[in-house]
C-alpha positions in Angstrom: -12.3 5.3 -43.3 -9.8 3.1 -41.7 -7.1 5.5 -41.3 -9.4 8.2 -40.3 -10.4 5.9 -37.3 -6.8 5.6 -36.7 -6.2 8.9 -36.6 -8.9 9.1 -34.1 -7.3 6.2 -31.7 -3.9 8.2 -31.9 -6.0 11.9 -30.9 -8.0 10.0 -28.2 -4.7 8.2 -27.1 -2.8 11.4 -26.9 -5.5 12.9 -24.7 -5.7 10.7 -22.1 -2.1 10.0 -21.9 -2.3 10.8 -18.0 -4.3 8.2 -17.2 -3.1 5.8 -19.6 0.3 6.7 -17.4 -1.8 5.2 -14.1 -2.9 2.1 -16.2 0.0 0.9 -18.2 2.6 0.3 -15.1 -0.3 -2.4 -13.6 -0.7 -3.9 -17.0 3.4 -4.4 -17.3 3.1 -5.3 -13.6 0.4 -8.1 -14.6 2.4 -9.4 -18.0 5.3 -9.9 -16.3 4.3 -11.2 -13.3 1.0 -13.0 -14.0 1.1 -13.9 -17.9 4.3 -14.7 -18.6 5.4 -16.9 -15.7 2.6 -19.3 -17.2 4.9 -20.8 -19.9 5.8 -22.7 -16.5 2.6 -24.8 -16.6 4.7 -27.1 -19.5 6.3 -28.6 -16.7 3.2 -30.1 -15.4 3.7 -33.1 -18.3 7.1 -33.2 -18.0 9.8 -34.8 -15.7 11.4 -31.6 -14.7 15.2 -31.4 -15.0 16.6 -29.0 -13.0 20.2 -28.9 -14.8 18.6 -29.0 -18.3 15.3 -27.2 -18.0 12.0 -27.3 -19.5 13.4 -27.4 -23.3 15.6 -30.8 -22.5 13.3 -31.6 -19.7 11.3 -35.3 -21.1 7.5 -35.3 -21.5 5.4 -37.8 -19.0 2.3 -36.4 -20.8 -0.6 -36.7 -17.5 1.9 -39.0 -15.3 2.2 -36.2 -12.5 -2.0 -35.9 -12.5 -2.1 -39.3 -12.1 0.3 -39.4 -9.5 -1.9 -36.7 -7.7 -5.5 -38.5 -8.0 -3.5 -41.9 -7.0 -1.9 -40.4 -3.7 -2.8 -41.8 -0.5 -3.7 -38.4 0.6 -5.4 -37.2 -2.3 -9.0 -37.9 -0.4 -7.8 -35.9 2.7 -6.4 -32.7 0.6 -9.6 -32.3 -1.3 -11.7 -32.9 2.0 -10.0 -30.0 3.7 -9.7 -27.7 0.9 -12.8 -28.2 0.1 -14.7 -27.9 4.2 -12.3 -25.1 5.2 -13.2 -23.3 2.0 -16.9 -23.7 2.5 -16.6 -23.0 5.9 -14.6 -19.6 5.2 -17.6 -18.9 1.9 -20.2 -19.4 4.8 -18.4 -17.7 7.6 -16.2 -15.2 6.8 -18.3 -13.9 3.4 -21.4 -12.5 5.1 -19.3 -11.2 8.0 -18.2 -8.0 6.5 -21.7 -7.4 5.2 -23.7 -7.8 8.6 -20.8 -5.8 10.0 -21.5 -2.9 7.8 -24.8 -2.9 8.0 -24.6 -2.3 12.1 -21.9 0.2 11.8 -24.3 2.0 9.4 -26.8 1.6 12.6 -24.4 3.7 14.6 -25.6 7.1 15.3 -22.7 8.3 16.8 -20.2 9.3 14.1 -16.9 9.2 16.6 -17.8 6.4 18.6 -18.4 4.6 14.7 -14.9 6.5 13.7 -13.6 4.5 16.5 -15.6 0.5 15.7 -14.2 1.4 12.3 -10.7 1.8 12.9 -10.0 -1.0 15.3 -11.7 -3.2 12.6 -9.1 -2.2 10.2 -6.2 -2.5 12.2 -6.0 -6.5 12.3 -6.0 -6.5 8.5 -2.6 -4.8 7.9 -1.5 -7.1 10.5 1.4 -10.2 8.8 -0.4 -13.6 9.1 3.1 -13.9 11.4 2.1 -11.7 13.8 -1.3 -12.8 13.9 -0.1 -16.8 14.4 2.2 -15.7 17.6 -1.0 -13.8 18.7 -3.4 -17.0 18.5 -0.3 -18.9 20.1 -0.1 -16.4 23.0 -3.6 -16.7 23.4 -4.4 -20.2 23.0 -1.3 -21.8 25.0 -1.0 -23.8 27.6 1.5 -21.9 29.4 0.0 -18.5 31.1 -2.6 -18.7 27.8 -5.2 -16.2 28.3 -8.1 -18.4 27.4 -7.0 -21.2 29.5 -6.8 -18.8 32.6 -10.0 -17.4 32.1 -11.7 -21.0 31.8 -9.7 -22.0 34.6 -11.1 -18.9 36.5 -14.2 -19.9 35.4 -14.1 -23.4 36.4 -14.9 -24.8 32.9 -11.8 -26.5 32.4 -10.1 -29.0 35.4 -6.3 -27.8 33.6 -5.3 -26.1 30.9 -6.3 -27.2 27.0 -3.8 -27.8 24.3 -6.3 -26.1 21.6 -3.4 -26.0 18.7 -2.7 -30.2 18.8 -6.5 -31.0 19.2 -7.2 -31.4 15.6 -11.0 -31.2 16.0 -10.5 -26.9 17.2 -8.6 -26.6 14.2 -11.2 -25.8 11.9 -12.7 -23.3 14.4 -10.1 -21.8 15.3 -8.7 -20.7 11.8 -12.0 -19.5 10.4 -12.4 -17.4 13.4 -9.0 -15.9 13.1 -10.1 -15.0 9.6 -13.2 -13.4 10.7 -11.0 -10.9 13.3 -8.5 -10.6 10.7 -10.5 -9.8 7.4 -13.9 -8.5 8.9 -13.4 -4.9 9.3 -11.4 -4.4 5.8 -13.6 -6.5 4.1 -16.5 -3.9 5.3 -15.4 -0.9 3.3 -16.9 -2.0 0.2 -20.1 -2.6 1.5 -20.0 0.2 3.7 -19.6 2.3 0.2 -22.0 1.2 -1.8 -24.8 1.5 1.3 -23.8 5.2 1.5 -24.6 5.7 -2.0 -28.9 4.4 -1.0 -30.8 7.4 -1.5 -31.6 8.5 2.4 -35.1 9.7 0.4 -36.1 5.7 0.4 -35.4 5.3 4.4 -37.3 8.2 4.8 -40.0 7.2 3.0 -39.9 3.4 4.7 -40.1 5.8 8.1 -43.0 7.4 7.2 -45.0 4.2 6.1 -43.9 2.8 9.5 -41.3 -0.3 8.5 -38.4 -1.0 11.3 -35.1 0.0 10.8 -34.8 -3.9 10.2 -37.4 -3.9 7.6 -36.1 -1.1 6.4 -32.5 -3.0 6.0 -34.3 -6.1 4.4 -36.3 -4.3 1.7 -33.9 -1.2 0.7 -30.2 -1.8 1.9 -29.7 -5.9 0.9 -31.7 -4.9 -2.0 -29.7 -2.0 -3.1 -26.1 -3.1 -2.8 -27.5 -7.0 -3.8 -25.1 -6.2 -7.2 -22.0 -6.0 -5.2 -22.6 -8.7 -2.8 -22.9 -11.3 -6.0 -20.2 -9.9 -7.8 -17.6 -10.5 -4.8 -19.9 -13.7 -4.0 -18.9 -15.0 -7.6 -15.4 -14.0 -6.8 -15.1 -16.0 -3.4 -16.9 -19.4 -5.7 -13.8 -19.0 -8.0 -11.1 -18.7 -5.2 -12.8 -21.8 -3.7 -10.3 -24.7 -4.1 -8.1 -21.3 -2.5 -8.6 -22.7 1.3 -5.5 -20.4 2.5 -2.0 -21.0 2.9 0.1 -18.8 5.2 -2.4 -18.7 8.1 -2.7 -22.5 7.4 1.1 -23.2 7.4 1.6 -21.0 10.3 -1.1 -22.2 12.7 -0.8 -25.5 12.1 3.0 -26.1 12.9 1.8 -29.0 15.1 2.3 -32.4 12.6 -0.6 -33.8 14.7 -3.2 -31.4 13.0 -2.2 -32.4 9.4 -5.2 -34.8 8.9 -7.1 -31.5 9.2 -5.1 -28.9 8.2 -3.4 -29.9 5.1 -5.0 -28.3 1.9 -4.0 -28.3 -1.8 -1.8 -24.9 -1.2 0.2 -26.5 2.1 0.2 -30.0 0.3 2.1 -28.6 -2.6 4.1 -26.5 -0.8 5.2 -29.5 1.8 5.4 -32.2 -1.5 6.3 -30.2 -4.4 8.3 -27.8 -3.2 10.4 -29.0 0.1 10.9 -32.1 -1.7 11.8 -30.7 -4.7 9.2 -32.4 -7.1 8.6 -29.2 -9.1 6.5 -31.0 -12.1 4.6 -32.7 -9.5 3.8 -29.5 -7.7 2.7 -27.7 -11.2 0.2 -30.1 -12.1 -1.5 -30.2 -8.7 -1.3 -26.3 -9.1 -3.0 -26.6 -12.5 -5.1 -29.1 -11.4 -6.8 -26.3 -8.7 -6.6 -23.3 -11.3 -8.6 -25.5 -13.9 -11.2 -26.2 -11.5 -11.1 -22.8 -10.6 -11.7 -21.2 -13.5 -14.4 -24.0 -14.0 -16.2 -22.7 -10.8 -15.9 -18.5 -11.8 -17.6 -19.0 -15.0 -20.4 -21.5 -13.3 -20.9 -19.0 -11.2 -20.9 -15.8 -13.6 -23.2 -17.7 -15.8 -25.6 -18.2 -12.7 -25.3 -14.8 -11.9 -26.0 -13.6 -15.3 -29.7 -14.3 -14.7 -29.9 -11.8 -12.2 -28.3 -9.1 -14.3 -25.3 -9.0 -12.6 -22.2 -10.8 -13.8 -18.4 -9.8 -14.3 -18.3 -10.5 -17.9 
């Protein structure tokens, strides 16, 4: 019976040898890149020797966790990480889906061709590009939003918005709103093109609103995708950002604010070469991220609708 079932695996295998040629260059891509690169976590209890390695490299045990949790700016790091995260899971997450929901309002299929488009556009854009956009925009110097306050007569002289620290927050969760909103949209957009158009027409005919009808058959039907990316964006959530961070706020003034677990090891661990250190406060984050995803999926779970 066992070899039998073999033979079957080896038949089925043979078959669909064209896609397993699609799957098995991501699943190399993933091992290599992803899986085994975590052997690299050991250096997290060690004190890291650069000449001699993680095999001659001494064990600390928890020292460099310690180290972490004792810093003076442990407090700040996780306040940041974990308000800018929040801010970005109550922001920029239902963005995308109240976006696609009007563009599926639009009646006019080029004028939504166009909405659609220039939406996508800022995603492909680097996170460099985007910072010496907001710079252009927000200086002091010929700034357009300075001139038009100026013009407006809201502001006496211009504003320094990139070394007030109390804008920062606003700023960079708005930038990821224009940046990641009309992307973002194209899942949702799909799955509310797959609603039967027989349920609208129905709603019509009993007499509900277009927004009653988005209430009780749209949200309703594509609910299953909003939680699955909704558990997604729980697990990234100690994952406040790092390149638009690091590149917007260049200004040392705004580090009270803009410093996050991803920036702090980067500015600590790496610049300063303290590579065990940096590990641990990486694993620290992955720990209590994988703590979160699985909160979450088991949450989820009740509703039917979980990853796993």
């Amino acid at each position: 019976m066992k070899m039998a079932e073999k033979s079957r695996v080896r038949h089925k295998f043979r078959d669909q040898l064209d896609l397993q040629s699609m799957v098995w260059p991501g699943i190399i891509f993933v091992l290599i890149f992803s899986y085994i690169p975590m052997y690299g976590v050991v250096m997290a209890f060690q004190q890291y020797d650069i000449f001699g390695g993680m095999m001659k490299s001494p064990w600390v045990g928890f020292m460099n966790f310690k180290m972490f949790f004792e810093a003076p700016e442990f407090w700040n790091v996780m306040r940041n990480t974990i308000v800018i995260s929040l801010l970005k899971l109550l922001i920029t997450f239902p963005a995308p889906i109240l976006f696609a929901l009007m563009l599926n309002e639009i009646g006019n299929m080029a004028f939504k061709r166009f909405i659609q488009t220039v939406s996508y556009l800022p995603y492909f854009l680097s996170w460099v590009i985007v910072s010496g956009f907001v710079f252009s925009l927000l200086s002091v110097d010929n700034g357009t939003l300075n001139y038009l306050l100026e013009r407006l007569d809201l502001i006496v002289e211009p504003v320094n918005f990139l070394a007030i620290p109390k804008y920062f927050w606003s700023i960079l969760v708005s930038v990821n709103v224009w940046k990641e909103i009309g992307f973002g949209s194209i899942v949702y957009l799909a799955a509310i093109a797959g609603v039967d158009p027989a349920l609208y027409e129905a709603a019509s005919i009993d007499g509900a609103s277009r927004f009653k009808q988005i209430y009780l058959i749209t949200l309703p039907s594509i609910a299953s995708i909003i939680i699955i990316f909704m558990i997604l964006a729980i697990g990234n959530l100690l994952s406040a950002g790092f390149e638009d961070i690091l590149l917007l706020a260049t200004n040392p003034v705004l580090r009270p604010y803009s410093d996050v677990i991803d920036t702090y090891v980067y500015r600590v661990g790496i610049l300063n070469a303290r590579f065990s250190y940096a590990t641990a406060v990486g694993l620290f984050k992955a720990v209590i991220s994988v703590i979160l995803l699985v909160t979450a999926n088991k949450i989820a779970r009740r509703a039917d609708v979980s990853l796993w």
